[in-house]
N, C-alpha and C positions, 0 to 999 in steps of 0.2 A: 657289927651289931645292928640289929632290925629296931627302928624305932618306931613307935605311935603315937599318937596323940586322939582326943578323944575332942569334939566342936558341938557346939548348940547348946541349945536348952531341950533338957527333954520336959515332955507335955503332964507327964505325970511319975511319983515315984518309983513304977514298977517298968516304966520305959526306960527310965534311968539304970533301973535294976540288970535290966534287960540285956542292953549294953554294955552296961559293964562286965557280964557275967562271960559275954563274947570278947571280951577284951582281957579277961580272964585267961581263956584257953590260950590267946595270942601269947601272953605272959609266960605260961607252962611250956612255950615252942619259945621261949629264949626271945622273944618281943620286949622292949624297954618302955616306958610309959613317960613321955618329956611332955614339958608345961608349954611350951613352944611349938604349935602346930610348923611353923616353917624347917623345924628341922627332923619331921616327922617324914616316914615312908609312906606309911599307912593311916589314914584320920576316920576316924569312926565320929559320922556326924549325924548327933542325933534332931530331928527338927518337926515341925509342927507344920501338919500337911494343910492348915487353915492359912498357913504365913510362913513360907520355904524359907530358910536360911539357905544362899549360896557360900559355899566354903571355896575361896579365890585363890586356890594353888599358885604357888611360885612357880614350880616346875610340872612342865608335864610327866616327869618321873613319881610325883606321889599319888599314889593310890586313895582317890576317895571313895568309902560305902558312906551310905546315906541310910536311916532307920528313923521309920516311924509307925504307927499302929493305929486300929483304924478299929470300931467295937463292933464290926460285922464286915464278914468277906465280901470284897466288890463283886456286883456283876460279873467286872472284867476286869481283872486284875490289872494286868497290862495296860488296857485303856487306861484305871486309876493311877498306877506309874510312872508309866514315861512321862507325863508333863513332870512330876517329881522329882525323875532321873536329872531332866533339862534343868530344872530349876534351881537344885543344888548343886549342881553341877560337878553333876558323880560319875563312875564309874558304876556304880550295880545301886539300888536302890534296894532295899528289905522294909518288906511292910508286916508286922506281926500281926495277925488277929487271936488274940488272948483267948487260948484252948483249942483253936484250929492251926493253927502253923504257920511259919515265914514263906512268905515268897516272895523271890529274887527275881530281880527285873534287871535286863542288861541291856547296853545300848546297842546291840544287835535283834534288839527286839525279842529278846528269848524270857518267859518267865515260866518257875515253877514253884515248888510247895516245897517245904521240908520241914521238919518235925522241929520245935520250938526248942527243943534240947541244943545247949548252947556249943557241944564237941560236933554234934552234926550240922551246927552253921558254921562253926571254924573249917572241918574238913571240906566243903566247898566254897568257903572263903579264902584261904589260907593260900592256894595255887592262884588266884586272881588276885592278890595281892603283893604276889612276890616275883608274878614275872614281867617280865623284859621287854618295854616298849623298843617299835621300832620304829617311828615314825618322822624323826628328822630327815628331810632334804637336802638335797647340794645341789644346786642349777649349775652347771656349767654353760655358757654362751657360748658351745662350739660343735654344735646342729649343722651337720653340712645344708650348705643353700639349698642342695636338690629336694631336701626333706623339707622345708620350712612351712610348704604346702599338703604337707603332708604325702602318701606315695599312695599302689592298690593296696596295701595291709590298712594303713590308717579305713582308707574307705572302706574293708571289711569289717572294721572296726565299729566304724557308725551304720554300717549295715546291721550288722548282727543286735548293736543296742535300738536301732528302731524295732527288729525283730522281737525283741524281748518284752517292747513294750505291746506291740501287736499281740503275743502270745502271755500277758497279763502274769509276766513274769520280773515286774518292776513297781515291788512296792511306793506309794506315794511317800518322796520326801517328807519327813518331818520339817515342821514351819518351826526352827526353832524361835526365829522372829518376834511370833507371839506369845512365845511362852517368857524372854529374855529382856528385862531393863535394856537401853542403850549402854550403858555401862559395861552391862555383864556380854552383852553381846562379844564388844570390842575387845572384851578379857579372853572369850572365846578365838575370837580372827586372832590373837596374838599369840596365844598360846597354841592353836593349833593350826590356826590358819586356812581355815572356813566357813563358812558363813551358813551353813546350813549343814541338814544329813542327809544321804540319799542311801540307798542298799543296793548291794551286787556290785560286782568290777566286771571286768573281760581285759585280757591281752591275747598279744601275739606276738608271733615269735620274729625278729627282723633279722638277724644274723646268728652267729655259735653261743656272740655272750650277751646279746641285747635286746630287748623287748620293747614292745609298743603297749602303754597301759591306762584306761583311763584316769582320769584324774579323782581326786577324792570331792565329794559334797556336791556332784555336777550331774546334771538328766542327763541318764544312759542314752535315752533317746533322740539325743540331741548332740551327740559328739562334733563337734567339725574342727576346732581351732585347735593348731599344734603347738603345746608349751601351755595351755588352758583347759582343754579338753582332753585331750588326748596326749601323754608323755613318753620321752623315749628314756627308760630305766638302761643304763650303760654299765653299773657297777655296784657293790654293796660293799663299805668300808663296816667290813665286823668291830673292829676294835671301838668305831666311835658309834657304832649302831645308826649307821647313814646311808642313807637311800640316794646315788649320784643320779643325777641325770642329765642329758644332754638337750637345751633346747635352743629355741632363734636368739640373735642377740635384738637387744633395744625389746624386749615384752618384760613384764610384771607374771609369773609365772605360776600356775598353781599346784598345791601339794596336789603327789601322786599316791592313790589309793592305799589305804594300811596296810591293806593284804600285798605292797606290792613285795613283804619281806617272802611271804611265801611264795611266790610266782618265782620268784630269785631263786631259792631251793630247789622247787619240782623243775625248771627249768638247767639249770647247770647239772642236776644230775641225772636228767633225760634228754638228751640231744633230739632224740624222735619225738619227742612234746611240741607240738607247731602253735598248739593255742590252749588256752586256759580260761574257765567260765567258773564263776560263785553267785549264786541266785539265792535267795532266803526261801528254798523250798526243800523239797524231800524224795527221794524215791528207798523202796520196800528191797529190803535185803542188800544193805548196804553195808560195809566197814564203814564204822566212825570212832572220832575220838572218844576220849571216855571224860574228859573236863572240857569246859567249856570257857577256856581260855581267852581273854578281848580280843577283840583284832586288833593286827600290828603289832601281837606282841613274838618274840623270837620263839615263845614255846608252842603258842597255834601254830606257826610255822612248819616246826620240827615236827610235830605230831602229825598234821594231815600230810610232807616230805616223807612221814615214814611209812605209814599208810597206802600212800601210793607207791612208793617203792616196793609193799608189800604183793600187790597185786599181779593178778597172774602174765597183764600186759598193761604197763603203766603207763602207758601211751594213751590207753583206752578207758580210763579208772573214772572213779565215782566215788567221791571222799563225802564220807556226812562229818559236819561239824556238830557235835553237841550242841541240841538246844539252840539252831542257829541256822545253818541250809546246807547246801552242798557243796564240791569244790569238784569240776570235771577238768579231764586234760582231754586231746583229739590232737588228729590231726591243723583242724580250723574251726572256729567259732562254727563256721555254716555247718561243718560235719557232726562238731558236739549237740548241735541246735535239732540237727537231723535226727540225731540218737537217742536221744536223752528227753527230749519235747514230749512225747508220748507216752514217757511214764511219771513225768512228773507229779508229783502233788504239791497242791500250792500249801497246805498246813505243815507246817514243821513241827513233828512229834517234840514235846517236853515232860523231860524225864529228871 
């Protein structure tokens, strides 16, 4: 059984109203309603964008949206958001403008519009609510010495992310710093175990069943340290939804990128895949998912996995993420970087 819970104060009665009417639909899909946000899936937290409520999840398994409403559509929506997103410390943020529409803001930086009807906020809420984080780690301390310094894939590795920054394909980290209490910060490193956000990953391929990937929240441009920067993904324990990896012994070691569920995927079932690139950009006449799924969870996984298995040489493919950027395989970072660099566009269409 799916439960929810509903946080905040909303600002006015029809915000309330609002709310509830989405939590309504949740109800009709067999969703239960407890007084106990802790033993909730889903928290619908409504808050006052003058004075954020942060909602302090127990686990990184609940799903928080965040809602609030604003009496004229921003400038930039986005712009007005994401400090929002960071501050309540959501999962998607929904800002209503009373007679113009919701827009959804996600921590991939993706936002759009949708019609205030509250079955058409459940139908792309509903799939971001209910799938499957993958983002727990396992270090293992058993990095052969020869690697510790890393090998040539690592330094392709930091090749290719100074490349991307050269090539103005490296969004500026969000400072969540300044947006974040000390408090709330440290709730953050604990529960997720980063201290910031950066966009885009890269790996490559190091053996049949092992990758080299960077790490999550860290300048692309700036790779060098192995077990910090740079991780070597060894294995994926499905049952416990855990990301294994192999690094030096005696280091403090940092999480490895969310997506690195999906590189596991397109990787075990393309032996010919040497490397794999995600940029928050876009090119024209693309297959892409149709939901816009978080990262790191097992069903963005599955979708952009099937996607490029769809393709006529999936070696060579070009995955658009809904509302998000792209996902290439190659031969090598330098070869995807080669191919792909000249058609890119830096705006990611939302839809």
């Amino acid at each position: 059984m799916r439960k929810y819970a509903i946080f905040g104060t909303a600002t006015s009665p029809a915000h309330e109203e609002w709310v509830r009417s989405v939590a309504r639909e949740f109800e009709r899909a067999g969703f239960t309603e407890v007084d106990d946000v802790a033993e909730a899936d889903f928290v619908l937290n409504m808050f006052d964008p003058a004075a954020p409520k942060a909602f302090r999840r127990a686990s990184r398994g609940t799903y928080s949206a965040a809602f609030y409403e604003l009496p004229e559509v921003p400038e930039d929506p986005l712009k007005a958001s994401y400090p929002m997103l960071v501050r309540t410390l959501s999962n998607v943020v929904l800002l209503r403008v009373p007679g113009q529409g919701v827009w959804f803001t996600t921590m991939e930086q993706g936002t759009y519009r949708v019609a205030e009807d509250p079955a058409a906020i459940y139908e792309r809420l509903e799939p971001l609510a209910t799938s499957r984080l993958v983002i727990d780690n396992e270090w293992i301390p058993d990095l052969e010495p020869e690697l510790w310094d890393g090998d040539e894939i690592t330094a392709d590795l930091a090749a290719a992310g100074r490349r991307l920054d050269e090539l103005d394909l490296l969004p500026s980290p969000f400072p969540v710093e300044e947006y974040l209490s000390e408090r709330d910060l440290r709730h953050v490193m604990r529960l997720y175990s980063v201290g910031g956000m950066s966009y885009g990953n890269l790996s490559a391929r190091k053996d049949e069943k092992r990758f080299w990937m960077s790490a999550s929240g860290v300048d692309k441009s700036k790779l060098s340290s192995v077990g910090r920067d740079i991780l070597l993904v060894k294995d994926f324990d499905e049952e416990r939804g855990v990301i294994v990896l192999s690094v030096p012994p005696g280091i403090e070691p940092r999480r490895v990128s969310v997506d690195a569920i999906e590189h596991w995927m397109i990787y075990q079932a393309h032996p010919d895949v040497g490397a794999i690139l995600h940029v928050h950009a876009w090119m024209e006449g693309i297959a892409a998912t149709d939901v816009n799924y978080p990262c790191g969870t097992q069903e963005l996984a599955m979708a952009v996995a099937e996607l490029v298995a769809a393709e006529p040489d999936p070696a060579h493919a070009v995955i658009g993420l809904r509302n998000h950027g792209i996902t290439c395989t190659g031969e090598s970072l330098s070869e995807i970087l080669d191919r792909v660099a000249p058609k890119v566009l830096r705006q990611v269409p939302m839809t």
